[in-house]
C-alpha positions, 0 to 999 in steps of 0.5 A, a space after each residue: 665098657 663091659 669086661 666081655 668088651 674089656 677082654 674083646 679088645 685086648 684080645 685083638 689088639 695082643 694078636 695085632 702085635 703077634 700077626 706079622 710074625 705069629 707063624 713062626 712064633 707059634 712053632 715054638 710055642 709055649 715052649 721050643 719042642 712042644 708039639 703043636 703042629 702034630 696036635 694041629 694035624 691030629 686035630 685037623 684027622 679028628 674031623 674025619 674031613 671028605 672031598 666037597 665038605 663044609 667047613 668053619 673054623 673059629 678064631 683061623 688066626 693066619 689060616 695055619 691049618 687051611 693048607 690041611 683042611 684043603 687037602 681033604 675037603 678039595 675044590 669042590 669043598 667050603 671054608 670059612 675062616 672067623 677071627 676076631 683080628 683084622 691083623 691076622 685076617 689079612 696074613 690068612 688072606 695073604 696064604 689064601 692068594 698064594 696057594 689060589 684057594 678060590 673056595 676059602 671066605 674069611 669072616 671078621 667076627 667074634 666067635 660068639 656072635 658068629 652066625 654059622 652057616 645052616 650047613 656045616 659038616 665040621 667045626 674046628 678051633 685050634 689053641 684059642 676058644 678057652 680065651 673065648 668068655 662064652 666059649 660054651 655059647 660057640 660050642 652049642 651054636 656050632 652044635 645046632 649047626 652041624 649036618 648029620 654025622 658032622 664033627 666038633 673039635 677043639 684043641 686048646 691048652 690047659 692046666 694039667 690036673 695034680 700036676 707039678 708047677 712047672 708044667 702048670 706053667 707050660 700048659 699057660 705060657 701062651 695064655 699069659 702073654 695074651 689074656 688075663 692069666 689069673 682070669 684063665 685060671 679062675 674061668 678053667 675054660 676047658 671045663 666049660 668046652 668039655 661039658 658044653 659039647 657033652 650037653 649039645 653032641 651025643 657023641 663025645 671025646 676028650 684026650 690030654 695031650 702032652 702031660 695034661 697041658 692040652 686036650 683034645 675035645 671031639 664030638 658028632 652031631 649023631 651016629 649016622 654014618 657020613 657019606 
């Protein structure tokens, strides 16, 4: 078994575990207070969504952002939801019937041999591709994939820079419980993120968020104006 392979399942088999009760676990994560369905909703903005878009968002987890990514997009939009975890697939399917989102398509895959649609007016990963090994291949294959105008965006955790212990120790307290944290470490994965969207998009963004401990990554495919 290769290490990809290694880190592939344990992944999988970690977010098994979680799936039955990840929603509510996450809104204390990493740490009771912090801000995580804001940064999801600052996110979710990020897209700059409109009525009948086409969107993906890798690694979905239990579709904890569908509900705001429908809002926009409406009826007449797409949603394609890829994870690697049959587990947490079959809770999002579960949020899928209950709110009757006919649009919605879930994709069991690894991000890094998803192949994305040729039509995609937006991309979204919320706090898991830094776990991803080739997390730089998924940003540049979404890339290649965007319609004109369209928008990649990534919010994840990190080591905050020149920070104190303790909040390099919150910036990494979920990551610990599901992958290789001195691995994580030694990868800095938002590094690769950061540099992979500013080689594949001409128009980029990156913010920290809350102390350092997470980031927002934004990018268009051009400077065309959307519809």
């Amino acid at each position: 078994m290769t290490k990809a392979d290694s880190t592939r399942e344990r992944l999988i088999e970690t977010y098994r575990r979680k799936a039955r009760h990840y929603d509510l676990v996450s809104r204390l994560s990493p740490v009771p207070g912090y801000p995580e369905h804001a940064q999801r909703v600052r996110a979710v903005r990020a897209l700059n969504l409109h009525a009948g878009d086409a969107v993906v968002e890798i690694a979905c987890g239990t579709g904890a952002n569908f509900g705001m990514i429908e809002d926009a997009i409406g009826p007449s939009g797409h949603l394609v939801g890829v994870d690697l975890t049959d587990a947490m697939l079959e809770r999002a399917q579960v949020r899928v019937e209950a709110h009757g989102w006919g649009n919605v398509r879930l994709v069991q895959m690894d991000a890094a041999a998803f192949p994305f649609p040729e039509r995609a007016d937006a991309i979204l990963s919320t706090y898991a591709l830094t776990q991803v090994p080739d997390c730089g291949s998924v940003i540049a294959h979404g890339a290649a994939a965007l319609s004109a105008g369209g928008r990649w965006v990534v919010l994840d955790l990190k080591l905050p820079e020149h920070a104190p212990g303790w909040l390099s120790h919150l910036g990494v307290a979920v990551v610990g419980t599901s992958a290789s944290l001195d691995q994580w470490m030694a990868r800095r994965p938002w590094e690769t993120i950061r540099a992979a969207m500013q080689d594949a998009l001409p128009e980029c963004s990156w913010t920290e968020l809350c102390f350092g401990t997470a980031f927002l990554a934004a990018g268009s495919s051009s400077a065309l104006i959307r519809r």
